[in-house]
C-alpha positions as CSV (number, residue, x, y, z in Angstrom):
1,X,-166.0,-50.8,-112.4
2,X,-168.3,-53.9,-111.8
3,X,-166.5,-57.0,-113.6
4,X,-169.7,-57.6,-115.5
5,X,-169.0,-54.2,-117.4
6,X,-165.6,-55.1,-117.5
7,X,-166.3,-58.0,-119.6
8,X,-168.7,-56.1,-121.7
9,X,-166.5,-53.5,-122.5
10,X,-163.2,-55.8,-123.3
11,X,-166.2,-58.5,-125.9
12,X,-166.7,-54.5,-127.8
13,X,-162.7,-53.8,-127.7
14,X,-162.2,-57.0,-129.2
15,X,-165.4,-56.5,-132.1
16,X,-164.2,-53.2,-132.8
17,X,-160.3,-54.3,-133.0
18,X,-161.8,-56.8,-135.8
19,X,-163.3,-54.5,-137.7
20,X,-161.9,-51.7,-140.1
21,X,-165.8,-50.5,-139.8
22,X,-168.3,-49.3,-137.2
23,X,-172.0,-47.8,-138.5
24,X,-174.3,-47.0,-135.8
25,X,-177.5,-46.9,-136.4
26,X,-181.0,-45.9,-134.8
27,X,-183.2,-48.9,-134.4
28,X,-186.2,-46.9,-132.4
29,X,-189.7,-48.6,-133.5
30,X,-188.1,-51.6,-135.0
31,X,-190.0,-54.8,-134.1
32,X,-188.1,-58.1,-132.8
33,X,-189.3,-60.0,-136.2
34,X,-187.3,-57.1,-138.2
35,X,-184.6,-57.0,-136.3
36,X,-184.0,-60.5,-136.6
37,X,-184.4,-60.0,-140.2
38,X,-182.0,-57.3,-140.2
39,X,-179.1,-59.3,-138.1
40,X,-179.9,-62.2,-140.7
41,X,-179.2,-60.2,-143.6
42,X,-176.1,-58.9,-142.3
43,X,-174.7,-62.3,-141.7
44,X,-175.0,-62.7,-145.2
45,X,-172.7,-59.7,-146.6
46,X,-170.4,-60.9,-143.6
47,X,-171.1,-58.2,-141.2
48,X,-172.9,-58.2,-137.3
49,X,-175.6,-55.7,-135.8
50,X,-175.2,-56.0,-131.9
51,X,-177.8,-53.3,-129.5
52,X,-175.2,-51.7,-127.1
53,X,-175.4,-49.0,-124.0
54,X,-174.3,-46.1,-125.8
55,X,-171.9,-45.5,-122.3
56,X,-170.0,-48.7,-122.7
57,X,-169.8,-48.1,-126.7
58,X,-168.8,-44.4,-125.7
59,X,-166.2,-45.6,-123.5
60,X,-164.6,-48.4,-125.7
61,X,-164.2,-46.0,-128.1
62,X,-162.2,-43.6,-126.4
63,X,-160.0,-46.2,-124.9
64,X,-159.6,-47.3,-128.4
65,X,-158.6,-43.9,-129.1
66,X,-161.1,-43.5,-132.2
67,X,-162.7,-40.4,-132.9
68,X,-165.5,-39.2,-130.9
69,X,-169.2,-40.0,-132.0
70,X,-170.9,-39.1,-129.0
71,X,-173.9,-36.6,-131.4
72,X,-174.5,-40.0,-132.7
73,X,-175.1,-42.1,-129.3
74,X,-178.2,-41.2,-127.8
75,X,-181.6,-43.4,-128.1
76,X,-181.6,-47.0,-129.0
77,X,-179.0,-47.7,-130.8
78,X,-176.9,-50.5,-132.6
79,X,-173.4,-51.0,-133.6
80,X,-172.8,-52.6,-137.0
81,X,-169.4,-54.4,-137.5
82,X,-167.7,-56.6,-140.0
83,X,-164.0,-57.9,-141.1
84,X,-163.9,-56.2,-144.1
85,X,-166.8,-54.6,-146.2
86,X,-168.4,-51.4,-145.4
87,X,-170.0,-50.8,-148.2
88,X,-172.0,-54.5,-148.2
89,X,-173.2,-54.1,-144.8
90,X,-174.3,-50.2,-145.9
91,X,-176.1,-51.7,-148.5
92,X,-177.8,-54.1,-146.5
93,X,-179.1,-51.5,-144.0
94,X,-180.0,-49.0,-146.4
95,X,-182.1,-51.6,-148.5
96,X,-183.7,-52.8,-145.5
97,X,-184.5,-48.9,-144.3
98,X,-186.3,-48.8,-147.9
99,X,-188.4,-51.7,-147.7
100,X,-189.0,-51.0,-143.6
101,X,-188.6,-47.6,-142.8
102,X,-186.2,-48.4,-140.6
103,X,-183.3,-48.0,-139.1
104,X,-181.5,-45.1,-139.8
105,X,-177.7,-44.0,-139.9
106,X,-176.5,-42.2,-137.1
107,X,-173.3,-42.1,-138.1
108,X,-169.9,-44.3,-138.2
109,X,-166.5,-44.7,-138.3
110,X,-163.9,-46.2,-141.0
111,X,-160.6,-46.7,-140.1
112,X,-160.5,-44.6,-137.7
113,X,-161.8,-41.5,-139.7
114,X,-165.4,-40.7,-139.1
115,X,-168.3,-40.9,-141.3
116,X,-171.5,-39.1,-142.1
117,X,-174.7,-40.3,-142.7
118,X,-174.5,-38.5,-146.3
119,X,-170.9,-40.5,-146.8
120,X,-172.2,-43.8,-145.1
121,X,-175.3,-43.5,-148.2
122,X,-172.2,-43.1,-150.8
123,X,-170.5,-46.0,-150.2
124,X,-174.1,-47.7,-149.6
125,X,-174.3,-47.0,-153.4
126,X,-171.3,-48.1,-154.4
127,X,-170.6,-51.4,-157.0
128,X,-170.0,-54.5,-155.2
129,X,-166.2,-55.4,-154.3
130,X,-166.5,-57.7,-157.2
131,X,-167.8,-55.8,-160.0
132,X,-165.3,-52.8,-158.8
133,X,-162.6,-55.2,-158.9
134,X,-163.8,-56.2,-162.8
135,X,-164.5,-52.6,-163.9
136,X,-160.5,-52.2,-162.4
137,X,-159.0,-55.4,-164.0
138,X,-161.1,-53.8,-167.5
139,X,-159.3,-50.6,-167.2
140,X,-155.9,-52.4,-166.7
141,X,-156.5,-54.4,-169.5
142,X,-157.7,-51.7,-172.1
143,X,-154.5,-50.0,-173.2
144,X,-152.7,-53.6,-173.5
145,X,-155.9,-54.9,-175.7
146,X,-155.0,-51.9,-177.5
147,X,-151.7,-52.0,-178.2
148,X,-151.5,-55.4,-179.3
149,X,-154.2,-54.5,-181.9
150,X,-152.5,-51.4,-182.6
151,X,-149.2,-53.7,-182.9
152,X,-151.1,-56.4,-184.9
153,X,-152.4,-54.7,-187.7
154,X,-149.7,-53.5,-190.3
155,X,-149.4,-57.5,-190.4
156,X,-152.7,-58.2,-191.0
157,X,-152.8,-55.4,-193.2
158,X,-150.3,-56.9,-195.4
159,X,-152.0,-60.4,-195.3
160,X,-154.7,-58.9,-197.0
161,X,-153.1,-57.4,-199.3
162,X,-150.8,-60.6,-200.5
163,X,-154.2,-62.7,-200.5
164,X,-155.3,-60.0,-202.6
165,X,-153.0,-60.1,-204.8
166,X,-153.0,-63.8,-204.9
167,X,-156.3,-64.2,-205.9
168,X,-156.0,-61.5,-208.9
169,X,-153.3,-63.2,-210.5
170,X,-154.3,-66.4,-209.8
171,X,-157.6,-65.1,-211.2
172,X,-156.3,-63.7,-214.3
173,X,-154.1,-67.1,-215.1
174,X,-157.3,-69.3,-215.2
């Protein structure tokens, strides 16, 4: 092997090491402006579109021992990483596909198990990290909102019912 593909194929090992995630995707008709759009918005939810030879992606990939995508690697395609969200950079690429037609899923990877296009659109749709985190924290915090008010009330109950007492007699002495 040439050292120049050497090189290329230890800078993917080392992306795809990074990331729990790797979405491939279809770029075919994009135009450079979009692109660059594209990679731009990407950077934002934390994640990095690079255009690869499907061979050298191929071949990283089973040196990595992940599973086999080679249906998805054929025609122009692009690898999308990140450190840690999937579902942000999904999002990204799926919004973009709506406002440009373009590009598509081909297919991807998550920890090592493989994804469809129809699973890579789920997760696309998903809640942000954030608001999944609150809905969770919510949950958690229902039953103990609960039982404290569950708890709270034969006490309360009887405060009422001294006040109202207290303001009868106190009512009637007048």
């Amino acid at each position: 092997m040439r050292p120049e593909k050497a090189t290329i194929i230890e800078d993917l090992r080392n992306q795809l090491n990074a990331s729990p995630f790797l979405l491939i995707v279809d770029y075919t008709g994009m135009t450079v402006e979009h692109f660059s759009k594209l990679r731009g918005k990407l950077a934002e939810s934390g994640a990095e579109c690079h255009v690869v030879k499907n061979s050298m992606l191929r071949r990283t990939i089973k040196e990595l021992d992940w599973p086999e995508l080679s249906e998805c690697l054929a025609g122009q395609n692009a690898m999308v990483t990140g450190p840690k969200d999937i579902c942000s950079a999904a999002k990204v690429v799926k919004n973009f596909k709506a406002e440009f037609t373009k590009p598509e899923f081909r297919g991807g990877i998550l920890d090592r198990s493989l994804l469809s296009v129809d699973q890579i659109v789920q997760l696309a749709d998903l809640p942000s990290r954030e608001v999944l985190q609150a809905q969770l924290l919510g949950l958690l915090m229902s039953p103990a909102t609960k039982l404290v008010r569950v708890l709270s009330e034969p006490a309360a109950s009887l405060a009422r019912l001294l006040k109202a007492k207290g303001e009868k007699d106190g009512g009637g002495e007048e």
